[in-house]
N, C-alpha and C positions, 0 to 999 in steps of 0.2 A: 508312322505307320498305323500308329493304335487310331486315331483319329477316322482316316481314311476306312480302316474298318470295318467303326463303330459303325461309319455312316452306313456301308455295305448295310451290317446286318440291321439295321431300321427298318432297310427297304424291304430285304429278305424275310424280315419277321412279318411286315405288313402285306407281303404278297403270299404267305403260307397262311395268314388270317384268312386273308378273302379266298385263298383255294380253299381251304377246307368250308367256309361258311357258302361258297361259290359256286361248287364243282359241280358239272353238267357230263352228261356221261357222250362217248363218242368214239368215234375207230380210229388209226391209222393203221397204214395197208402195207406192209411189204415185200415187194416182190410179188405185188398178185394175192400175197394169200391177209385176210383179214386176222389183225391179233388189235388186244385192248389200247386204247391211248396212253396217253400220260393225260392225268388228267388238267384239264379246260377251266381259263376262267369264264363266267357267263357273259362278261361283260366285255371279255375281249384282252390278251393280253396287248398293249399299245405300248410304245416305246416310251411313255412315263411311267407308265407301269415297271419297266425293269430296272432291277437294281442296278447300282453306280457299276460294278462290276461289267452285268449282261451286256449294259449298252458298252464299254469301251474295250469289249471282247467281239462286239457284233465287227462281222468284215466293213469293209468300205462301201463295198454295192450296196448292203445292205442302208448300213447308217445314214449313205447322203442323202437317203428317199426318208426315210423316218424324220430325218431334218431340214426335209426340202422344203417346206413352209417357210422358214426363215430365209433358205437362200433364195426361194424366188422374188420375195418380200427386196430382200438386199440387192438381189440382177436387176432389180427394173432403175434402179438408180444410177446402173452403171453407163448407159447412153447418155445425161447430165452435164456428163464430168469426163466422156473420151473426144478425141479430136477424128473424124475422119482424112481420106484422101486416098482418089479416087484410084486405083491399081488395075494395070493390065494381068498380074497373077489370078491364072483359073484356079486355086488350089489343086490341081491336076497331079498327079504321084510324081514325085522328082527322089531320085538318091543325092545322097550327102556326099562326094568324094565315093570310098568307096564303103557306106553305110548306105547299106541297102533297103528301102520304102517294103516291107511287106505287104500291107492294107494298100489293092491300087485303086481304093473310087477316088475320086472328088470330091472335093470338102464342101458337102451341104453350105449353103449361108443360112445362118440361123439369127432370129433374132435377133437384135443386140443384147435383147436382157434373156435369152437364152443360152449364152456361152455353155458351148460342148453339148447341150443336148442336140441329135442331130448329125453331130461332128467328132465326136472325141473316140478312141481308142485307148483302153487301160487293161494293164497285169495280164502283159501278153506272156503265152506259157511255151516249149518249144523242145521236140524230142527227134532224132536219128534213129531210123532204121538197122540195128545195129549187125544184118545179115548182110544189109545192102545201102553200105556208106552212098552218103549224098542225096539220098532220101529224106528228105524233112517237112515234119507238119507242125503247127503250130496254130495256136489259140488265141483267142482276146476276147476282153468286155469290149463290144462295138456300138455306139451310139448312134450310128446315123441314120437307124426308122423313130428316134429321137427319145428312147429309152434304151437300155443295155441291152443287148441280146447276144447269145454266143454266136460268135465266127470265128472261122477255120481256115488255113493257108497252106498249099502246099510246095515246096519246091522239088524235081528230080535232080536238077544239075547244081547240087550242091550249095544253093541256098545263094546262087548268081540273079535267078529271075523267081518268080510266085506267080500263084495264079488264087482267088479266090475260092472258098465252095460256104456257103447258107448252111448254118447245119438246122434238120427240119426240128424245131424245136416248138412250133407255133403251137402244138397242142400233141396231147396223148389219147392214150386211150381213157375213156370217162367212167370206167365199172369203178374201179377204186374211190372217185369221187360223187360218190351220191348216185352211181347206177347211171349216167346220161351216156350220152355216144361217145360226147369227147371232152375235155377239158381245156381248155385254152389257157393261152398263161402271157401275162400283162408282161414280163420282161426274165431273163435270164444271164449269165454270166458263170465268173469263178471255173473259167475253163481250166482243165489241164488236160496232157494227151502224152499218150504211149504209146509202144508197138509189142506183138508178140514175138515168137519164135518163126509165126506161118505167114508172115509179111503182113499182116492186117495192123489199119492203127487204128486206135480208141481216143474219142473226147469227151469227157465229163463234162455237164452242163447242169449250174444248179438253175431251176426255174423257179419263178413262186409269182405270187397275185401282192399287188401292192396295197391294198385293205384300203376301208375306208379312214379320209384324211386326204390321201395322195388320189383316190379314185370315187367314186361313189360307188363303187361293188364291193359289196360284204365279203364275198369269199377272200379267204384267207390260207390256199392251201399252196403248200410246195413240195416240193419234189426233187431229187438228183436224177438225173438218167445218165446213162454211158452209151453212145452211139460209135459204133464200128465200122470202119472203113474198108468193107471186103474187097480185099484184090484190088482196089484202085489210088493206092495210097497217097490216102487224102483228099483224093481227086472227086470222090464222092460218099456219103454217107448214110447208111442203111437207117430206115426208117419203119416201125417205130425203135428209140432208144430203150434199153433197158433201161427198169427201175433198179436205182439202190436203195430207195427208201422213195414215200408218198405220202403226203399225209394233206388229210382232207379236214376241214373244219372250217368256220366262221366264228370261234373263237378258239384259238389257239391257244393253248400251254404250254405249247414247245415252239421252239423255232427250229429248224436244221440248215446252219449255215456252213461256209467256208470250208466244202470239199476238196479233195484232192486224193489223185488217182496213182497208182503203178501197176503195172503189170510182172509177173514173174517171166523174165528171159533168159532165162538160165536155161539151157538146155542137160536134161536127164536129173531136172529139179523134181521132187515129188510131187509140185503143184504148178510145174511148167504151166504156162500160158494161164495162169489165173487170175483174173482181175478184180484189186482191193479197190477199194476207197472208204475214205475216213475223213471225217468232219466234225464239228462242234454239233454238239446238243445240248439246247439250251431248257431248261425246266421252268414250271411256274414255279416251286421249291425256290429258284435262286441261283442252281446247280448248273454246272454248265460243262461235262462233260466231254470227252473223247469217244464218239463211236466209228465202228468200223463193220463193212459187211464184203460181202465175197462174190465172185461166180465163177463157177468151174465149168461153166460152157458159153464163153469166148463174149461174156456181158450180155447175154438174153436176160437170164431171171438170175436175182443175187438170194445168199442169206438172211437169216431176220439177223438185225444190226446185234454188235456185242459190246460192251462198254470195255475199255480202252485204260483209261484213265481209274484205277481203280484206290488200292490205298498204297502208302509209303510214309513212315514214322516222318519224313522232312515236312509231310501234310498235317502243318500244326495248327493251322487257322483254317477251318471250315468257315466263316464263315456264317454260321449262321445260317447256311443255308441246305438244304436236304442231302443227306448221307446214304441215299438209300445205294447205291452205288461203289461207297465206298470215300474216305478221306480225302482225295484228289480232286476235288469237285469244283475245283476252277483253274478252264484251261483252255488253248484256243493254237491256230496255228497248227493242225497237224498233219505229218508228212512222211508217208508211208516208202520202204523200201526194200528189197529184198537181197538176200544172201545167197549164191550157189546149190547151196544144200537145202532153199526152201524156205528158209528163218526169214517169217515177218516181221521187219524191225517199225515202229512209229515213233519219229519224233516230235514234240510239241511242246510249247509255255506250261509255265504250271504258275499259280498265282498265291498257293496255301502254303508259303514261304510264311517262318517268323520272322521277326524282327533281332539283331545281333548287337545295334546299339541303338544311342540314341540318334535319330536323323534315319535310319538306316532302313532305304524301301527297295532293294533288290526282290527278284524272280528266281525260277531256276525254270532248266530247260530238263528236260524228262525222256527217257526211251523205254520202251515198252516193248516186249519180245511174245511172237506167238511162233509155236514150234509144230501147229498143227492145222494150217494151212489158213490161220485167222476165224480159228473157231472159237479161241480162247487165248487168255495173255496171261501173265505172271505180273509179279507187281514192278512198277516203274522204279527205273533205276536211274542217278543225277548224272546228267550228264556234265552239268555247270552250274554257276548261277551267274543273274545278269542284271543289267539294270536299264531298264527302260528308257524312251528319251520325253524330254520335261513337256509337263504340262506348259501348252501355248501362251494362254491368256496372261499371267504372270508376264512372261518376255516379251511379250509380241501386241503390246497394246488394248489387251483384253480381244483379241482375234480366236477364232476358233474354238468358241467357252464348248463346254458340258463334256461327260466322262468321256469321249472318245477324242478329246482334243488333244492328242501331245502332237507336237510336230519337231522340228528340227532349224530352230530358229539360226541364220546367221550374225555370225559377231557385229559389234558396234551398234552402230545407233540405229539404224535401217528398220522394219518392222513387218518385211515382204514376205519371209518363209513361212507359213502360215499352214500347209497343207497336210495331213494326218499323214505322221510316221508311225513302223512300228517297228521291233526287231523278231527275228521268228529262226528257228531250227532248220537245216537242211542237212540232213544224211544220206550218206554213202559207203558203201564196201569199197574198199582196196582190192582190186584184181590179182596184186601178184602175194598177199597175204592173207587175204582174208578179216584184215581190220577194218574197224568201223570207224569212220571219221564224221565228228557233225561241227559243223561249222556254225554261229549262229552272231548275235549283234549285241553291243555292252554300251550303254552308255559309260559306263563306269570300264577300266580297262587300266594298261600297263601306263599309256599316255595321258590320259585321263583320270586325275584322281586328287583326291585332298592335296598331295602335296605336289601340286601343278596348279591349285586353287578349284579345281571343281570338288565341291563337299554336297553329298547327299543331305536333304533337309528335309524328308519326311513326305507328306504330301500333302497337298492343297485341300482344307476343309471343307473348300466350296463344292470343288467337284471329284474329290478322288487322285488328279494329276500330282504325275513327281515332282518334285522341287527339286532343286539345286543353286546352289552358289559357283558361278563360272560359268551360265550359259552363255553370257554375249560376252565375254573376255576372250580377247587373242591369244590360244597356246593353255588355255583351263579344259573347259568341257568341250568333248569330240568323239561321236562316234566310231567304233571301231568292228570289225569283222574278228570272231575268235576261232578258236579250235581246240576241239575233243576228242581225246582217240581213246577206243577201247580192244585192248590185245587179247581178251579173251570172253568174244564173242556176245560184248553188252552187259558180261556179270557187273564189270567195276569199268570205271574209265579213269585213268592217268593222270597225276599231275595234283597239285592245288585247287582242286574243282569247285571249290567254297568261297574261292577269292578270285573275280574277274580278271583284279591286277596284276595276278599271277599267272595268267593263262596266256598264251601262245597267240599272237597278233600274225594276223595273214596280212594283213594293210598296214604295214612296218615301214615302206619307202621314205625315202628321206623326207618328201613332202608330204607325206600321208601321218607325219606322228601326231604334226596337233592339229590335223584336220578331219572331216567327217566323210565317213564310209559307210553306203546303208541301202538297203531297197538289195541284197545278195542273194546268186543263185551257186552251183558247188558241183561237179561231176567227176570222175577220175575219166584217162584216158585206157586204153586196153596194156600201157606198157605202166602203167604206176602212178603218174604223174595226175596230181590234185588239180583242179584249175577251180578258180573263183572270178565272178564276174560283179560289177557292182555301182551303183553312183558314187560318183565321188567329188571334191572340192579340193584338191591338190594343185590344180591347174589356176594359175594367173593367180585373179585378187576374188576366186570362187568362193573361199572361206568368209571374204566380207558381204560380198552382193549375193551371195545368196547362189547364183549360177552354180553350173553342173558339169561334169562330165560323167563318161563310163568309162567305167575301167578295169584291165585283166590282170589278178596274179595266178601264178603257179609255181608249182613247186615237185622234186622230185624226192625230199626227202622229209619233207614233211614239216620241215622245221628252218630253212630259207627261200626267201618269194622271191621273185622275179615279176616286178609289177610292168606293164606296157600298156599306155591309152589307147582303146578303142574308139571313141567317136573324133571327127576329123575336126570340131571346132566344139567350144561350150556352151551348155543348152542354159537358154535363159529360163527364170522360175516362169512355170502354168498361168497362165491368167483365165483358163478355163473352169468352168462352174467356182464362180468368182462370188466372194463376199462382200461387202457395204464399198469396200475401199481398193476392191477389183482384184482382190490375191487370191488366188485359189485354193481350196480346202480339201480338194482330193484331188489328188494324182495318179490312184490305185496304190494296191499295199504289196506286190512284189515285182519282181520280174525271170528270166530263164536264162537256160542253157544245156545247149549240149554240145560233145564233145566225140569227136574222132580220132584221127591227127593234127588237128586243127583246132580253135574252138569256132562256134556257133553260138555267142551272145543275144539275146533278143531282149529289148526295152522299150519303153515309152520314152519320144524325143519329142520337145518342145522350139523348135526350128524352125518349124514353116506357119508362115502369118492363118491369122485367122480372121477370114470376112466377113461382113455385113452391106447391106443396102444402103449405100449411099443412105445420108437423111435429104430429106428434100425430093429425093427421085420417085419410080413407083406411084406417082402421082397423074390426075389426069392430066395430060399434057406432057408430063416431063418422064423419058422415058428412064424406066429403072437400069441402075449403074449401079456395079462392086466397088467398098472400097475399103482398103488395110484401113485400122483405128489404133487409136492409144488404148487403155483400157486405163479405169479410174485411179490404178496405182500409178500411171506415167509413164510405161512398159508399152510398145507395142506390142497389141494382143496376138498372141499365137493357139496353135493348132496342138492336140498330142496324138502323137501318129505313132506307128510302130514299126521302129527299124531292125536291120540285124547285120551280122557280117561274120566274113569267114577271117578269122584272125588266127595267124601263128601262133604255137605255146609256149612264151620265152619260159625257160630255165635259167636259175643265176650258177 
């Protein structure tokens, strides 16, 4: 751990140099009303600029564009080395059995060395109208104008058929940004979406400008909005979006990434129908905080943002990097949620864990309490500690190098899994108590641990990434799904909280002990009952090839599951925005659910082929023809599209 550190704070120390010798003065705006920046490097803060930390904290939409130089450098090789042949499939929407096709276009053909731009669907998000069951809208990063952009889906007849809606996201208003009419914005993403109390549903959309590197336009600004769905749920979306936050610059200091939204449904709550949202904020400092901001009128104009993440004695390792904030100053992942009575609970990663022995590079997950409608918070209380999953490059062939690379390699010899994992907190109230429950990811756990052969080894000096001993061993290291309950209101939570292997396994089935659970979403029903949704490698020989499925538990007392698959066959690994050797490197970093009587799972599925132009065709003379391909790993290349389904809630 100490190594990994050191390295942090090098960067930290050399990027609080050049702020101070650097700093350029400059606004961010929010909600309309002007307040000071943080302050700007001059030169631009650029993704080698940030520390080992910032980059493997930045979300996924983010990072793959920061890193897109190399992958498009490595797609163009990938035509070389694939086999075509020629197919009658239009990519046209088809269900799986009865996994149901959300997203209905048609699968662009893109390039061959453009896999997924175009085409791909990722960390689709997905919520119930909880007045008027069978009402559902849901979210995704959508690729197909050939960068991410937010889309929206809606279904009424219980999530049997969808229909599309565009959320208008192309541009805002331009006062905030340097006084013009309007602002426009190169790509968007990191949806989530909710409903109130008055049937209206809300989608977060983060936007930003891709800077120069990936564009030749300087501007560098981004933005979150929250766009509202009056009266037509889902069906269509008011325009313009409120701001949660704006910030204008062409050299930036901060970044504001990986939003996420709830709304208060509580009816005869103090701040009924209030809509939060909370996301990372990243500093030139180093720092890399939790903020959170508000609107008490239904997501027009929000609060000026609060910091979230503030101090807590387990914040032993700053880092090295700016404390103006407070000791918690690295942390990512956060996920806003409400109580009855009002209580803003947020849970998220905290990173400024010590070290307990030698080898030993565990996290902990953190909940933060605001008792005044998210105007202020108290200091973060533990909800666990966890352990991350291992740096790629080590297991996987040197695939997926630099700080945001961990992925989730499969056993034996193989070198396919390659595409950024991560684990992350999802909370929830108990309906019929009042408990908080947060569910969250270990690489380390009850199944998982030294004496199974997975031993923690500190971390990689090259880039920061975990180590361990037992990644590619049958029945060592394996992902697992946990849980935290706390009985009185978030003060303490339960249990051995210090010790992963001590904590409570939701992914317990017989085939789930030494195999891997991860990408989890967590709702209760209105009668008690937990449900968790999630990928999983239980099924067949998924543990070795790498392969997927999805899968439900639940439970009605908290403490035995009752697991049952959801998808109707198993999803082969992404070949989508693929690397040298055609494995794909991002997938997206979560997925949803909500929940009825019923559940309503929603993921990214890798099933339906992914086309390209015949070679040879397109030509004068020879008319252009589609056709399926290998892709450079020896995989027939597929699509990630976004399914769902209405799945029973077994009980054991």
């Amino acid at each position: 751990m100490r190594s990994f550190f050191q390295r942090r704070s090098r960067v930290s120390i050399l990027l609080s140099v050049i702020a101070l010798t650097l700093v350029i003065g400059g606004f961010t705006f929010f909600g309309g009303a002007i307040a000071p920046t943080h302050t700007a490097l001059a030169s631009g803060l650029t993704y080698s600029q940030l520390s080992p930390l910032q980059k493997r904290l930045l979300s996924g939409l983010l990072s793959s564009e920061f890193t897109s130089q190399g992958l498009r450098t490595a797609t163009t090789n990938t035509a070389a080395h694939s086999n075509y042949s020629p197919t009658s499939d239009n990519g046209c929407p088809q269900n799986l059995g009865n996994n149901i096709r959300v997203n209905s276009n048609c699968l662009n053909v893109a390039d061959s060395n453009q896999q997924g731009r175009g085409q791909a669907q990722a960390e689709p998000t997905i919520a119930e109208n909880p007045f008027h069951p069978g009402y559902l809208v849901a979210g995704s990063n959508d690729y197909r104008t050939g960068d991410s952009n937010c889309y929206s889906e809606f279904s009424h007849d219980n999530g049997k058929t969808w229909s599309e809606t565009a959320i208008p996201a192309g541009f805002s208003n331009g006062a905030n940004f340097g006084g013009v009419e309007r602002e426009y914005w190169q790509t968007s993403g990191n949806t989530s979406v909710a409903w109130d109390t008055k049937g209206n549903a809300y989608l977060n959309c983060e936007a930003f400008m891709r800077g120069p590197g990936a564009t030749n336009n300087p501007d560098l600004s981004s933005a979150f909005y929250v766009f509202r769905s009056t009266g037509t749920a889902g069906a269509s979306w008011d325009f313009m979006g409120g701001p949660a936050v704006e910030t204008y610059t062409q050299d930036p200091g901060v970044i504001e990434d990986k939003p996420y939204m709830t709304v208060d449904d509580h009816i005869g709550s103090p701040f009924q129908d209030r809509v939060y949202v909370a996301w990372t904020h990243f500093s030139a400092d180093g720092s890399v905080y939790i903020d959170e901001s508000y609107s008490a009128d239904y997501g027009k104009t929000f609060s000026k943002p609060v910091t979230v993440s503030n101090s807590n004695p387990l914040c032993v390792n700053t880092l090295e990097a700016g404390t103006a904030h407070g000791t918690c100053n690295g942390n990512e992942f956060a996920q806003p949620f409400t109580a009855p009575d009002g209580t803003l609970y947020i849970a998220y990663d905290n990173f400024n864990a010590g070290s307990n022995f030698p080898g030993d590079n565990h996290f902990q997950v953190f909940l933060s309490k605001s008792q005044d409608g998210g105007k202020s918070f108290g200091s973060p209380v533990l909800v666990g500690t966890y352990n991350e999953f291992p740096d790629c490059p080590p297991s996987q062939g040197g695939q997926n190098p630099g700080e945001e690379g961990t992925c989730l390699p499969e056993k034996g010899v193989t070198e396919n899994a390659v595409f950024r994992t991560t684990n992350y907190p999802v909370g929830n109230i108990d309906p019929t108590n009042g408990h908080i429950v947060v569910t969250y990811g270990s690489y380390i756990n009850k199944y998982s641990n030294p004496a199974n052969g997975c031993v923690p080894q500190g971390f990689d000096a090259a880039d920061g990434g975990e180590l361990y001993a037992g990644v590619k061993t049958v029945g060592a290291c394996n992902n697992k799904i946990l849980e935290s309950i706390s009985t009185n209101g978030g003060a303490s939570f339960n249990g051995k909280i210090n010790d992963p292997t001590a904590m409570p396994v939701v992914t317990d089935a017989p085939g789930q002990k030494f195999t891997d659970q991860w990408f989890h979403w967590a709702a209760f029903t209105r009668s008690g009952k937990l449900v968790v949704t999630y990928y999983d490698r239980q099924y067949g020989n998924d543990e070795i090839t790498g392969m997927m499925d999805f899968s439900l538990s639940a439970s009605r007392d908290l403490q035995h599951f009752a697991t049952s698959r959801v998808t109707t066959s198993s999803m082969p690994l992404p070949t989508q925005f693929p690397d040298a050797q055609g494995n794909s490197i991002f997938y997206g970093d979560y997925t949803g659910l909500a929940v009825d009587t019923a559940a309503h799972p929603i993921w990214t599925d890798t099933r339906n082929k992914d086309l390209s132009v015949c070679p040879g065709t397109g030509a004068p003379g020879i008319p252009p023809k589609v056709c399926a391909f290998t892709a450079a790993n020896g995989f027939p290349a597929n699509d990630q599209i976004v399914l769902t389904t209405t799945k029973d809630i077994p009980t054991p």
